[in-house]
N, CA, C and O atoms as a Tripos MOL2 file, in Angstrom:
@<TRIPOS>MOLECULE
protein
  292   291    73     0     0
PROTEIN
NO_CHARGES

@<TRIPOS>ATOM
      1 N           0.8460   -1.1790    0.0000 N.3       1 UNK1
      2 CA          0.0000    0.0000    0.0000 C.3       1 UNK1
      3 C           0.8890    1.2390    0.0000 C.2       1 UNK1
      4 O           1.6840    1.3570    0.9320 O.2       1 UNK1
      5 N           0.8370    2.2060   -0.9800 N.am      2 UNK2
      6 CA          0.9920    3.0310   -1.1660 C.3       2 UNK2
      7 C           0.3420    4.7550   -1.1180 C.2       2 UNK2
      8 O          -0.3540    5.2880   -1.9820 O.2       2 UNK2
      9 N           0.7460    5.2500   -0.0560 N.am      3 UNK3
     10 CA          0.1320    6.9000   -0.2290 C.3       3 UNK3
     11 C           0.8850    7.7990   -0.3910 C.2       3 UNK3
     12 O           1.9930    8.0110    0.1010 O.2       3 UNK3
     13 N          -0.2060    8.8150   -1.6780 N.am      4 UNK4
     14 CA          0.1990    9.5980   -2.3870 C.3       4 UNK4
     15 C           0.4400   10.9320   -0.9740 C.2       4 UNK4
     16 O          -0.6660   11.3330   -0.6090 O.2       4 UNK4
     17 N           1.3360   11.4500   -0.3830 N.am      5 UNK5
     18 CA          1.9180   12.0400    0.5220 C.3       5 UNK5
     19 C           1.0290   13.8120    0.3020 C.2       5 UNK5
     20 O           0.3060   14.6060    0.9050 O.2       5 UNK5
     21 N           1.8880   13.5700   -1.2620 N.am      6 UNK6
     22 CA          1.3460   15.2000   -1.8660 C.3       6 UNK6
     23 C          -0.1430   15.4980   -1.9490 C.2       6 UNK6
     24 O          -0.6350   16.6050   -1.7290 O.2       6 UNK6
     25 N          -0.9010   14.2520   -2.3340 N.am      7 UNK7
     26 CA         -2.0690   14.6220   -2.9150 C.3       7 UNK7
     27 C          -2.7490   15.0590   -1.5900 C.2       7 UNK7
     28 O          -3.5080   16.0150   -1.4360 O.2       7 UNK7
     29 N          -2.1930   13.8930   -0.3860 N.am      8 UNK8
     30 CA         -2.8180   14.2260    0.8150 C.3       8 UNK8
     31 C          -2.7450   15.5490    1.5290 C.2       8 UNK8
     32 O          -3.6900   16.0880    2.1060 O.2       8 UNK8
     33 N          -1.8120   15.9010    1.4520 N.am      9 UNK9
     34 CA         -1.6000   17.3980    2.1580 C.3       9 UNK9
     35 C          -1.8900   18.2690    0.8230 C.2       9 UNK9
     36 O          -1.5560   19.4530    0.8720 O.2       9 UNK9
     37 N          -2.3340   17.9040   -0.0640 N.am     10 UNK10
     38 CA         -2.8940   18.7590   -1.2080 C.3      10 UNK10
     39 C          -4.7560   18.8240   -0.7410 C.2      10 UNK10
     40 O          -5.4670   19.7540   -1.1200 O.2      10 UNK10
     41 N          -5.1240   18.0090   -0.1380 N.am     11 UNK11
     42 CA         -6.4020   17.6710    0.0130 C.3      11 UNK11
     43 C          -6.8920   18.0470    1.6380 C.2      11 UNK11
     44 O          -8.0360   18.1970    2.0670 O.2      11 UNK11
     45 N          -5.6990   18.1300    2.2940 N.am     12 UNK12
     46 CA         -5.7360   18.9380    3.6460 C.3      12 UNK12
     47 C          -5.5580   20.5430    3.7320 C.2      12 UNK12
     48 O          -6.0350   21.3070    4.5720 O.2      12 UNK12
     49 N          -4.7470   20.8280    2.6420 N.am     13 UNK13
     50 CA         -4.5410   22.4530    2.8390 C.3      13 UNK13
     51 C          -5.1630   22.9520    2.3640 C.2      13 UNK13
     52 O          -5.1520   24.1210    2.7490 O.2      13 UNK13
     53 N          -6.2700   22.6550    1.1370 N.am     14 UNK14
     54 CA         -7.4000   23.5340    0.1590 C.3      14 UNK14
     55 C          -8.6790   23.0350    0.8040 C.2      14 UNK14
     56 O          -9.7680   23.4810    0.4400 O.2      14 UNK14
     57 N          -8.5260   21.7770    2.1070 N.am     15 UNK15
     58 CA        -10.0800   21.7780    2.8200 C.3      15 UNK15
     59 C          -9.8860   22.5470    4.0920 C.2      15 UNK15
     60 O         -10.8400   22.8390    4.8140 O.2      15 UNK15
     61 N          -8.6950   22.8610    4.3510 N.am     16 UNK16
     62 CA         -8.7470   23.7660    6.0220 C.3      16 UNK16
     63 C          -8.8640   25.7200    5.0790 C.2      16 UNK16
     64 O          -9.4180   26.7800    5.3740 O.2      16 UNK16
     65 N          -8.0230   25.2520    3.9680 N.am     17 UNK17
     66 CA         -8.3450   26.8920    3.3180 C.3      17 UNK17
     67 C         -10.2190   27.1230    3.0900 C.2      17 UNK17
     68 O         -10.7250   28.1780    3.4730 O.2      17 UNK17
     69 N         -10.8600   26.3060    2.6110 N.am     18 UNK18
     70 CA        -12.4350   26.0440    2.3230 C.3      18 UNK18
     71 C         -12.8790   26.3610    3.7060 C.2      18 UNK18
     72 O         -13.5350   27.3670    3.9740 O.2      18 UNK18
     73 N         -12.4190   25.2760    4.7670 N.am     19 UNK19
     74 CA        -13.2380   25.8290    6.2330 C.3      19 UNK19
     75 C         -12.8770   26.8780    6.6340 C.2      19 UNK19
     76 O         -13.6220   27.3950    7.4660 O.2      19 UNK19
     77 N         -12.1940   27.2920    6.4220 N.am     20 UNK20
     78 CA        -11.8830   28.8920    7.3340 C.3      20 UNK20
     79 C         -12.4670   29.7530    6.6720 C.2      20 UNK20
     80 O         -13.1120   30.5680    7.3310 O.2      20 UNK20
     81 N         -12.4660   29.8880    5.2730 N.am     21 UNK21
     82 CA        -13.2930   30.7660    4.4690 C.3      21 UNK21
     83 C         -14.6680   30.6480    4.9860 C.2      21 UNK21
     84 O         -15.3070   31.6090    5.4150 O.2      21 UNK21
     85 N         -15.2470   29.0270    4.9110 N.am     22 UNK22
     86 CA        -16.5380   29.5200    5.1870 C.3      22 UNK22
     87 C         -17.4330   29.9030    6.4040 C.2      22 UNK22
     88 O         -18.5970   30.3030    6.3990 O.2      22 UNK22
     89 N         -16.5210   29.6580    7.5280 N.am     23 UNK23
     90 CA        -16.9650   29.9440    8.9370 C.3      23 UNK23
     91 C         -16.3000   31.6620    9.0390 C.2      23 UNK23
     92 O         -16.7230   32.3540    9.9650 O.2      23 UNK23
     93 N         -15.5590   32.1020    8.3320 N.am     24 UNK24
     94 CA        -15.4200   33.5580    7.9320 C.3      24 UNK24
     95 C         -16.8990   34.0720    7.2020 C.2      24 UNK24
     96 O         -17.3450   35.1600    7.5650 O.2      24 UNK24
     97 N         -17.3430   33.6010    6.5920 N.am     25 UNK25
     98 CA        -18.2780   34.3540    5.8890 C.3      25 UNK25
     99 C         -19.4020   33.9300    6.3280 C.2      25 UNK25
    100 O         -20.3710   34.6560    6.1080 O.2      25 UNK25
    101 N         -19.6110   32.7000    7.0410 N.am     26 UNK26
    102 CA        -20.7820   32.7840    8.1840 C.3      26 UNK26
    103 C         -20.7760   34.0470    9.5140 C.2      26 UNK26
    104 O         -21.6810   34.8290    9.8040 O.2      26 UNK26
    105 N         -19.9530   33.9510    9.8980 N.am     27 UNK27
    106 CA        -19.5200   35.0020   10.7690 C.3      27 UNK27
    107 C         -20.3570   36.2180   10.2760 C.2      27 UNK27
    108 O         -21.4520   36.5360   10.7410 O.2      27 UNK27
    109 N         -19.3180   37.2200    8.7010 N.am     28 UNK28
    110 CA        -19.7940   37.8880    8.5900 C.3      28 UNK28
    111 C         -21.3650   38.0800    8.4580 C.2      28 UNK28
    112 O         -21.8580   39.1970    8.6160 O.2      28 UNK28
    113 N         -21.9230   37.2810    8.2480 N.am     29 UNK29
    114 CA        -23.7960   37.4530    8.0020 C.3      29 UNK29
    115 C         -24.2220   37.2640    9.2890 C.2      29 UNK29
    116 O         -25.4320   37.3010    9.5130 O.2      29 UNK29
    117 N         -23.2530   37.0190   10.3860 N.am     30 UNK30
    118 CA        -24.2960   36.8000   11.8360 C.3      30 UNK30
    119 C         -24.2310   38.2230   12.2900 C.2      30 UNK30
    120 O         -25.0350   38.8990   12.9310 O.2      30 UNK30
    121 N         -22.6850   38.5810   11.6240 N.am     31 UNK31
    122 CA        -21.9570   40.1420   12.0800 C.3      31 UNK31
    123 C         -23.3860   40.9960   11.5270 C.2      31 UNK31
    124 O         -24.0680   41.4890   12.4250 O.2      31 UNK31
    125 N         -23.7640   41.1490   10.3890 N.am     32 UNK32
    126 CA        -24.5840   41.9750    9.9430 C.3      32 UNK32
    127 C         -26.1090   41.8770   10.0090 C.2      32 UNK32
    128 O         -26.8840   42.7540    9.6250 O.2      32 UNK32
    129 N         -26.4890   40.5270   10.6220 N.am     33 UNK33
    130 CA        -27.7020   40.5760   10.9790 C.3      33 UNK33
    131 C         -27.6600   41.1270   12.5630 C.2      33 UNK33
    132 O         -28.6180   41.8460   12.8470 O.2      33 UNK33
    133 N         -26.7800   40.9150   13.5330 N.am     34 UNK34
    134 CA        -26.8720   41.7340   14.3830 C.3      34 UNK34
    135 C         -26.5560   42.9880   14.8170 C.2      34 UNK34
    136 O         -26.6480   43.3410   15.9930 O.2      34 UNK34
    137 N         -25.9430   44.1350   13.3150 N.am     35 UNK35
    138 CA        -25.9120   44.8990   13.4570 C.3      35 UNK35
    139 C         -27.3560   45.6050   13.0450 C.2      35 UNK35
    140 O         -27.4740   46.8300   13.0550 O.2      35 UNK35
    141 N         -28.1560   44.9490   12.7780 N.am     36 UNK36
    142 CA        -29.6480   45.3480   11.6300 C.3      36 UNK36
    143 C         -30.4560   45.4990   13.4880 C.2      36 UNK36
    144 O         -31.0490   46.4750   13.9480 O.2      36 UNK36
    145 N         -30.1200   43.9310   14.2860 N.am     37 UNK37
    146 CA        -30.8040   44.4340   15.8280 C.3      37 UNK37
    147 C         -30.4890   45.7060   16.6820 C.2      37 UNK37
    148 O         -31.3500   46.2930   17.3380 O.2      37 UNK37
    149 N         -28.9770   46.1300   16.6030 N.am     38 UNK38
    150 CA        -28.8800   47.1740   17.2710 C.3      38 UNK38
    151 C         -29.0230   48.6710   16.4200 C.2      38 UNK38
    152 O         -28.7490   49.7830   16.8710 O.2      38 UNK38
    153 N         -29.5610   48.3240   14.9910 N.am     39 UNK39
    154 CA        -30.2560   49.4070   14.0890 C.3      39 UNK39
    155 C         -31.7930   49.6230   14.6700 C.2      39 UNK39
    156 O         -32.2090   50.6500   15.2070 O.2      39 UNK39
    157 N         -32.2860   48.8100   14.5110 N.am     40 UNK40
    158 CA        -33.1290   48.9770   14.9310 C.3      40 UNK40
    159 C         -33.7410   49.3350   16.5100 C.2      40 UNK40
    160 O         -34.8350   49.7810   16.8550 O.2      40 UNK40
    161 N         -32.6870   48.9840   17.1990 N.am     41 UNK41
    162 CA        -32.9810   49.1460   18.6490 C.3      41 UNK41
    163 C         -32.8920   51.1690   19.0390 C.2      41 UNK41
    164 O         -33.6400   51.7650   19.8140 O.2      41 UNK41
    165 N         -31.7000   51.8120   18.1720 N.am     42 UNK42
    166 CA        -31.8960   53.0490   18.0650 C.3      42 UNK42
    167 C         -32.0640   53.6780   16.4150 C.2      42 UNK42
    168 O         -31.3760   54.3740   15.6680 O.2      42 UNK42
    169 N         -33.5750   52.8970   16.3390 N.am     43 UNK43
    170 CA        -34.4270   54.0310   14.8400 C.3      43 UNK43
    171 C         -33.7320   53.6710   13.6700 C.2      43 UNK43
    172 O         -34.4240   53.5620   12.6580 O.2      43 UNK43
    173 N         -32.5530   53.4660   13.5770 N.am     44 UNK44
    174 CA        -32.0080   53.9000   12.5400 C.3      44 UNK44
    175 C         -32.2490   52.4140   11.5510 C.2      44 UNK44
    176 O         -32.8010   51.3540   11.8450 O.2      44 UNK44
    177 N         -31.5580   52.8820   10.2430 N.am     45 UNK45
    178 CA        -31.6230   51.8880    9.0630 C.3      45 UNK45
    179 C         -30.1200   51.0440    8.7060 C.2      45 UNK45
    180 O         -29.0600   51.5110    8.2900 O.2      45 UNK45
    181 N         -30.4760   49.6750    9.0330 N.am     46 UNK46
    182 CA        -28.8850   49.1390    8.3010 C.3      46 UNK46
    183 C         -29.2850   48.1750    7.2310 C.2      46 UNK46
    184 O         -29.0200   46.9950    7.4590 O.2      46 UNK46
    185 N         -29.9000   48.4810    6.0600 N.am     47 UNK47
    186 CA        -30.1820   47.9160    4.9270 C.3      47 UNK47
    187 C         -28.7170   47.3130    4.1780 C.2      47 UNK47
    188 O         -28.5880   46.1120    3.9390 O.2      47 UNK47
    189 N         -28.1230   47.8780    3.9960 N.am     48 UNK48
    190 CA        -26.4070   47.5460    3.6570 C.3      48 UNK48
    191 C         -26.2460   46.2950    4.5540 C.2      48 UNK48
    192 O         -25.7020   45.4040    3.9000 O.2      48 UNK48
    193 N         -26.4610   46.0030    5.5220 N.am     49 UNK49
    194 CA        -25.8690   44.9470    6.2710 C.3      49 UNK49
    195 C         -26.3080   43.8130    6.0330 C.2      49 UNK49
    196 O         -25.9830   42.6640    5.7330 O.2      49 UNK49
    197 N         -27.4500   44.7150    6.3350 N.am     50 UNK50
    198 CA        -28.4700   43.2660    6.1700 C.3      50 UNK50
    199 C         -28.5940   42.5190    4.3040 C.2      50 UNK50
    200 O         -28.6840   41.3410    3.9570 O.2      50 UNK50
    201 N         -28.5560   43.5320    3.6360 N.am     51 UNK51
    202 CA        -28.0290   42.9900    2.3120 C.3      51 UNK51
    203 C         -26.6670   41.7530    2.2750 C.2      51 UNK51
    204 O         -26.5780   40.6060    1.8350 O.2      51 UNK51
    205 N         -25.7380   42.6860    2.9790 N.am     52 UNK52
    206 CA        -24.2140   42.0770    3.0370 C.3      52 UNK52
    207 C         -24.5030   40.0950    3.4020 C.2      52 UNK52
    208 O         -24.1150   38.9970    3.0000 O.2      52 UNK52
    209 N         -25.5130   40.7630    4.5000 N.am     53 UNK53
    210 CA        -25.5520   39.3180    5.4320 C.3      53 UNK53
    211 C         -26.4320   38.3520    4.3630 C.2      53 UNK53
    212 O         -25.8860   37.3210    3.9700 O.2      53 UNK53
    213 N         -27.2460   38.5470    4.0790 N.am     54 UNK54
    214 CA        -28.0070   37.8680    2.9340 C.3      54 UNK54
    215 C         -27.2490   37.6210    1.8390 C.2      54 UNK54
    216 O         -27.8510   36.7740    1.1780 O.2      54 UNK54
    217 N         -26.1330   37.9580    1.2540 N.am     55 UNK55
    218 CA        -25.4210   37.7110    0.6810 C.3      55 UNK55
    219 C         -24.1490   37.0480    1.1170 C.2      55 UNK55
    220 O         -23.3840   36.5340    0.3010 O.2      55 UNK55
    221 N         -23.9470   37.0620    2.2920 N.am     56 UNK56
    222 CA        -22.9090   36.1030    2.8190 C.3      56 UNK56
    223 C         -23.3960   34.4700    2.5680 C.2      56 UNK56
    224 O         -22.8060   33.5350    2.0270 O.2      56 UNK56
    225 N         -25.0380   34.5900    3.3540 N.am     57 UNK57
    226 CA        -25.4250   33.3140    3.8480 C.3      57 UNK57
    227 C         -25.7540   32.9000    2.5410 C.2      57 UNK57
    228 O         -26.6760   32.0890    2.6210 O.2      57 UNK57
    229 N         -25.4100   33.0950    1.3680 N.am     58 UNK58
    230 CA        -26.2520   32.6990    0.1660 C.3      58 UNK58
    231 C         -25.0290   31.9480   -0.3290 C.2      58 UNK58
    232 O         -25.0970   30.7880   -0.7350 O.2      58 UNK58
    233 N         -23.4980   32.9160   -0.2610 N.am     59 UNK59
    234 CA        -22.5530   32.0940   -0.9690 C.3      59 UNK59
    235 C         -21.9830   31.2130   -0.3360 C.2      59 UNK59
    236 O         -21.1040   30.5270   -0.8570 O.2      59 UNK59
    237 N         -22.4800   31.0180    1.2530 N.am     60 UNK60
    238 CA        -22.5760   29.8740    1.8460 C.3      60 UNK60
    239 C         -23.4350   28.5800    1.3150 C.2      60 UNK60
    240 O         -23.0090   27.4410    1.1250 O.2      60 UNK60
    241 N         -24.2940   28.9020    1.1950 N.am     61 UNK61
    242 CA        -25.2880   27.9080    0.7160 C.3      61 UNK61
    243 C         -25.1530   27.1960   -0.7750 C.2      61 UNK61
    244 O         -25.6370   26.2190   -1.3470 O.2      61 UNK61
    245 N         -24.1550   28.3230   -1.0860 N.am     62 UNK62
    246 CA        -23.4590   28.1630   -3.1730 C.3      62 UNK62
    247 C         -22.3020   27.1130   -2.4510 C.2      62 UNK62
    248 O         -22.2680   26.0090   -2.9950 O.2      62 UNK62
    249 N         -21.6050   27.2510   -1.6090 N.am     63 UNK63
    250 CA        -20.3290   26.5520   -1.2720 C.3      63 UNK63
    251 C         -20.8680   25.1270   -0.9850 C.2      63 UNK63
    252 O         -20.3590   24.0190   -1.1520 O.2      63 UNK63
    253 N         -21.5090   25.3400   -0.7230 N.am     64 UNK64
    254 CA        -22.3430   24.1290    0.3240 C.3      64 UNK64
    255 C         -22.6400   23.0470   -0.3690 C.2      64 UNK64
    256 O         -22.1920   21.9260   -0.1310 O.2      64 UNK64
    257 N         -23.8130   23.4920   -1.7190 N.am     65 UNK65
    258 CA        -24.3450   22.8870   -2.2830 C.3      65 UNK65
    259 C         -23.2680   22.3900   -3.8170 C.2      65 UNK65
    260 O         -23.4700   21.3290   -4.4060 O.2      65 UNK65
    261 N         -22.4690   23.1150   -4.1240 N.am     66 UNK66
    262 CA        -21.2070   22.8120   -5.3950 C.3      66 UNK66
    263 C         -20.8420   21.5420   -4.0280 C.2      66 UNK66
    264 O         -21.1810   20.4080   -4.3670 O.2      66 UNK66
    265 N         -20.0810   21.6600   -2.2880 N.am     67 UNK67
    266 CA        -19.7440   21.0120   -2.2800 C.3      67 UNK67
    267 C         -20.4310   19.2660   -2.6770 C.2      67 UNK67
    268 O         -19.8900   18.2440   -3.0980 O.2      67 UNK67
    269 N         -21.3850   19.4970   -2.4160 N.am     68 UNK68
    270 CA        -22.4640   18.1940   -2.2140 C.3      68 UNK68
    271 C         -22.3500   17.8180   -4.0580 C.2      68 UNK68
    272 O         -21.9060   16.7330   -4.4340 O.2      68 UNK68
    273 N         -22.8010   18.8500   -5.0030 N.am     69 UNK69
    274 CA        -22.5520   18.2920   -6.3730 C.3      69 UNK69
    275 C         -21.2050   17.9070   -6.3590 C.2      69 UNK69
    276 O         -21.0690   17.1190   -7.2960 O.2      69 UNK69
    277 N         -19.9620   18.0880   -5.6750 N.am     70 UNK70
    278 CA        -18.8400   17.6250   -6.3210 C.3      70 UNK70
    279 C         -18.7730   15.9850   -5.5070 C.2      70 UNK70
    280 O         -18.0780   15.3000   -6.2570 O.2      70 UNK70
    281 N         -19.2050   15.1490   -4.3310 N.am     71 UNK71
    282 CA        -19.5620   14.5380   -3.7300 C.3      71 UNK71
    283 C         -20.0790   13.5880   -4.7740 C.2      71 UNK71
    284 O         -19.3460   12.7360   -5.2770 O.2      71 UNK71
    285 N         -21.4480   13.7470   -5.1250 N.am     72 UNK72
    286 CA        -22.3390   13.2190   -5.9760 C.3      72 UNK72
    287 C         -21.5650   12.7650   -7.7090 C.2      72 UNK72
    288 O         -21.4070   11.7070   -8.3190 O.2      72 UNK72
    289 N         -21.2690   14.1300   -7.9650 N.am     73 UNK73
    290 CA        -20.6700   13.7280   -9.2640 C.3      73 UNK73
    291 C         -19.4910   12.6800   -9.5170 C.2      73 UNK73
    292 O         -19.1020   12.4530  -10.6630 O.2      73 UNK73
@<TRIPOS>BOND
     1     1     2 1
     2     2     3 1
     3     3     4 2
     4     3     5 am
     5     5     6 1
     6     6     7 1
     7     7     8 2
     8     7     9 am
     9     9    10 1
    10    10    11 1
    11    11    12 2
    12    11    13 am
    13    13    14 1
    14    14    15 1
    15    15    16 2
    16    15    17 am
    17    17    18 1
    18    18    19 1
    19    19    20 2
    20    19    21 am
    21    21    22 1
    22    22    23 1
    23    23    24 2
    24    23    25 am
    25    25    26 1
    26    26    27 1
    27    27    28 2
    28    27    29 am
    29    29    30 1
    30    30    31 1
    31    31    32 2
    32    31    33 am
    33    33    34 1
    34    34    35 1
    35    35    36 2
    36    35    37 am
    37    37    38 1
    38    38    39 1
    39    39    40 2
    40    39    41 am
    41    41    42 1
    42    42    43 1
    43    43    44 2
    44    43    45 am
    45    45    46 1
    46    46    47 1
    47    47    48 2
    48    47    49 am
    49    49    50 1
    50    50    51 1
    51    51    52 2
    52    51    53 am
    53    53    54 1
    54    54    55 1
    55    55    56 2
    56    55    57 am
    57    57    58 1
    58    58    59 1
    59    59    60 2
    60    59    61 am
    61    61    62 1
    62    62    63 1
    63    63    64 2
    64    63    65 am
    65    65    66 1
    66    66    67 1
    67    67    68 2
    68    67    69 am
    69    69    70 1
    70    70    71 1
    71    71    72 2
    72    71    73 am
    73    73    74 1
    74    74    75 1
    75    75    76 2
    76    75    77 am
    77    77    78 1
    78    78    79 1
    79    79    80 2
    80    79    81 am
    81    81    82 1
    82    82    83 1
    83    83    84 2
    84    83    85 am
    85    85    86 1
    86    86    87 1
    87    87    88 2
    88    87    89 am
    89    89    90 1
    90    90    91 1
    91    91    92 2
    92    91    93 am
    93    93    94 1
    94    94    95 1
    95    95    96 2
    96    95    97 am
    97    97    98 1
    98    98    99 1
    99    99   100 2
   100    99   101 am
   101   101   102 1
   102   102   103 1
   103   103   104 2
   104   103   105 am
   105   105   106 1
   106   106   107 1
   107   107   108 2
   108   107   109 am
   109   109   110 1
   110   110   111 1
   111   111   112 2
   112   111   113 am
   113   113   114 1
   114   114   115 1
   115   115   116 2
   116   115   117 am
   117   117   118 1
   118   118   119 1
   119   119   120 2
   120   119   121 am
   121   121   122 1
   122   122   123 1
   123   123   124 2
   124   123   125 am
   125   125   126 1
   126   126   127 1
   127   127   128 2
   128   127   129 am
   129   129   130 1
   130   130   131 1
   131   131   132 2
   132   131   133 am
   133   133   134 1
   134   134   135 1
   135   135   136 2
   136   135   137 am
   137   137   138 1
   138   138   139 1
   139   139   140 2
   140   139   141 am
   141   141   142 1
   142   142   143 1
   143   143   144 2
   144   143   145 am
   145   145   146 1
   146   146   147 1
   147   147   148 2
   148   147   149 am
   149   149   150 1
   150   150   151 1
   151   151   152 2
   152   151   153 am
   153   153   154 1
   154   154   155 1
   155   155   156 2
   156   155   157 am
   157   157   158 1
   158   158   159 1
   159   159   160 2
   160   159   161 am
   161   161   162 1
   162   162   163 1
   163   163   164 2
   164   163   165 am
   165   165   166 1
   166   166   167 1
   167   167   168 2
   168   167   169 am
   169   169   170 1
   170   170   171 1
   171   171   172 2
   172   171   173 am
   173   173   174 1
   174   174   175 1
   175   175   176 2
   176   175   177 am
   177   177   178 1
   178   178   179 1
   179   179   180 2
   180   179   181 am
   181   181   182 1
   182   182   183 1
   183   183   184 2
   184   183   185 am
   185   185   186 1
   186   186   187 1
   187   187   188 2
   188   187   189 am
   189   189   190 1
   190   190   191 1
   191   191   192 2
   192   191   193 am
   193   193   194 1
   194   194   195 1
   195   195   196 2
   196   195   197 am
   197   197   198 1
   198   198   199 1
   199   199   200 2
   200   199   201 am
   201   201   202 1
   202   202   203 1
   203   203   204 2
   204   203   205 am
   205   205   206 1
   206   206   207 1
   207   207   208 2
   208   207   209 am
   209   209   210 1
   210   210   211 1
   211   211   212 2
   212   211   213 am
   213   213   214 1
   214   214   215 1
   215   215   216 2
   216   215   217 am
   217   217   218 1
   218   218   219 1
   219   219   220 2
   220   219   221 am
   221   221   222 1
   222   222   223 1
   223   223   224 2
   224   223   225 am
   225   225   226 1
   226   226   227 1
   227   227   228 2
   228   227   229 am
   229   229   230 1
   230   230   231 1
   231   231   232 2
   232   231   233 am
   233   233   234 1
   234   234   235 1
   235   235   236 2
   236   235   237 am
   237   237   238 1
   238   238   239 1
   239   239   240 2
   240   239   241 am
   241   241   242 1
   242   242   243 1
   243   243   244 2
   244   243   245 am
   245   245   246 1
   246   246   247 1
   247   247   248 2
   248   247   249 am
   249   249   250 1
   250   250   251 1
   251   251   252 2
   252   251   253 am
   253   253   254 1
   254   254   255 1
   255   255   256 2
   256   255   257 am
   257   257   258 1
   258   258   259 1
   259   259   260 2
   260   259   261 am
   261   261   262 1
   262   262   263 1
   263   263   264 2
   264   263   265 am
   265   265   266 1
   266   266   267 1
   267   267   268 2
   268   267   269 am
   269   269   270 1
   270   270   271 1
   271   271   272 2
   272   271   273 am
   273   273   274 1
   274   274   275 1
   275   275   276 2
   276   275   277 am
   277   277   278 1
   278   278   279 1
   279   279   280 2
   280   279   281 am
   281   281   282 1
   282   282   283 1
   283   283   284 2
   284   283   285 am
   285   285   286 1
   286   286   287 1
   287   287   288 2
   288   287   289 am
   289   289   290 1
   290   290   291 1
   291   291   292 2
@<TRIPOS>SUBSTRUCTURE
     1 UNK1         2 RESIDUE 1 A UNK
     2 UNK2         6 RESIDUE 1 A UNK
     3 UNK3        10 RESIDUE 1 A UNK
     4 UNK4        14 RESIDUE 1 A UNK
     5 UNK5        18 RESIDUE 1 A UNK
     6 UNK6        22 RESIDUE 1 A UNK
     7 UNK7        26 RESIDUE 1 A UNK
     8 UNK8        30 RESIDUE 1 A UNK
     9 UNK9        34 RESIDUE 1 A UNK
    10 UNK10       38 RESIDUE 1 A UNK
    11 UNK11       42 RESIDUE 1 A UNK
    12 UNK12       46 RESIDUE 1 A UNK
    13 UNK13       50 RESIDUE 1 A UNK
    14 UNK14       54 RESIDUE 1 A UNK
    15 UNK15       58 RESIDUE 1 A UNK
    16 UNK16       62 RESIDUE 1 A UNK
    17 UNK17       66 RESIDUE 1 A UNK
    18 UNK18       70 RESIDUE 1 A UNK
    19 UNK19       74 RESIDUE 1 A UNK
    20 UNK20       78 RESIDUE 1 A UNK
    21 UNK21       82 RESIDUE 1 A UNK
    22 UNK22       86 RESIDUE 1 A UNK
    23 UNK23       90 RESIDUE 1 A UNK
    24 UNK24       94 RESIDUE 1 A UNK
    25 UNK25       98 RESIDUE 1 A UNK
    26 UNK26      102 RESIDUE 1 A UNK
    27 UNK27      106 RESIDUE 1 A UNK
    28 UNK28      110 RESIDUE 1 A UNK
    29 UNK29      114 RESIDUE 1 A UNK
    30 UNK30      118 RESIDUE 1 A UNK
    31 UNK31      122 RESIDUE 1 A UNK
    32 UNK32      126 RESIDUE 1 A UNK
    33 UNK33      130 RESIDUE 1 A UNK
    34 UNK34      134 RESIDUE 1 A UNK
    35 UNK35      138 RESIDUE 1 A UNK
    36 UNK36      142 RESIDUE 1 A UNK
    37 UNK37      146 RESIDUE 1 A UNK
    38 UNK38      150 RESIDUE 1 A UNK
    39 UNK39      154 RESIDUE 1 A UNK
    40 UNK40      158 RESIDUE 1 A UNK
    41 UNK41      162 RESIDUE 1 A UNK
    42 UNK42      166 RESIDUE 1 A UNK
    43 UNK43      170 RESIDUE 1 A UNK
    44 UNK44      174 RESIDUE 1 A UNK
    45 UNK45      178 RESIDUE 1 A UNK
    46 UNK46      182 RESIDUE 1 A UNK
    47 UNK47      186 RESIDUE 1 A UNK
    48 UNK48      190 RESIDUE 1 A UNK
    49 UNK49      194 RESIDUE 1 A UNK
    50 UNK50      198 RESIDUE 1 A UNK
    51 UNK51      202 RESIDUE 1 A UNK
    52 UNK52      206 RESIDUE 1 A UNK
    53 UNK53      210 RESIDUE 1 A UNK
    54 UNK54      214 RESIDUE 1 A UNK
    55 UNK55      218 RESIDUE 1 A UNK
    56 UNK56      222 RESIDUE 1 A UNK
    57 UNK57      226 RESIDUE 1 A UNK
    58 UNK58      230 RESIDUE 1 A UNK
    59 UNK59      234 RESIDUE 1 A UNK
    60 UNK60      238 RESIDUE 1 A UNK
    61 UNK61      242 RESIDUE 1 A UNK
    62 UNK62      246 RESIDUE 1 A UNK
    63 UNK63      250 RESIDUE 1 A UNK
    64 UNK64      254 RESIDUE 1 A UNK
    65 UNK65      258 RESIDUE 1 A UNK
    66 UNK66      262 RESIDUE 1 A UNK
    67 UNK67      266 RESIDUE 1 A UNK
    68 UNK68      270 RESIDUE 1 A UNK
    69 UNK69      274 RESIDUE 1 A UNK
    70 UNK70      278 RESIDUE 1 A UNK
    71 UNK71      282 RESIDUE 1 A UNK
    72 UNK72      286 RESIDUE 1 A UNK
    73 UNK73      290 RESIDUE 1 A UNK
């Protein structure tokens, strides 16, 4: 039995680069939906954020779901 050394730490460093990205960009959409609560708590408007955040959690859900098609395929 033979293992490919490279491929493995090729397959460890672009899935810890993937998780950190995406618990980064979960983050940011929790960041901006709770800046939309303390908008609202004094009047004001954070439409930008709340955009941002809806757009975080979406290219989460793009990451998510390519991962599952690449799985499948």
């Amino acid at each position: 039995m033979k293992i490919d050394w490279a491929a493995l730490g090729s397959v460890f460093g672009v899935s810890l680069v993937v998780t950190v990205a995406l618990v980064a960009l979960f983050t940011l959409g929790i960041s901006g939906l709770s800046r939309r609560e303390r908008a609202a708590a004094q009047g004001q408007s954070a439409a930008l954020a709340v955009t941002g955040a809806y757009a975080c959690f979406a290219a989460c859900a793009a990451a998510v779901g390519y991962g599952i098609y690449l799985i499948m395929a």
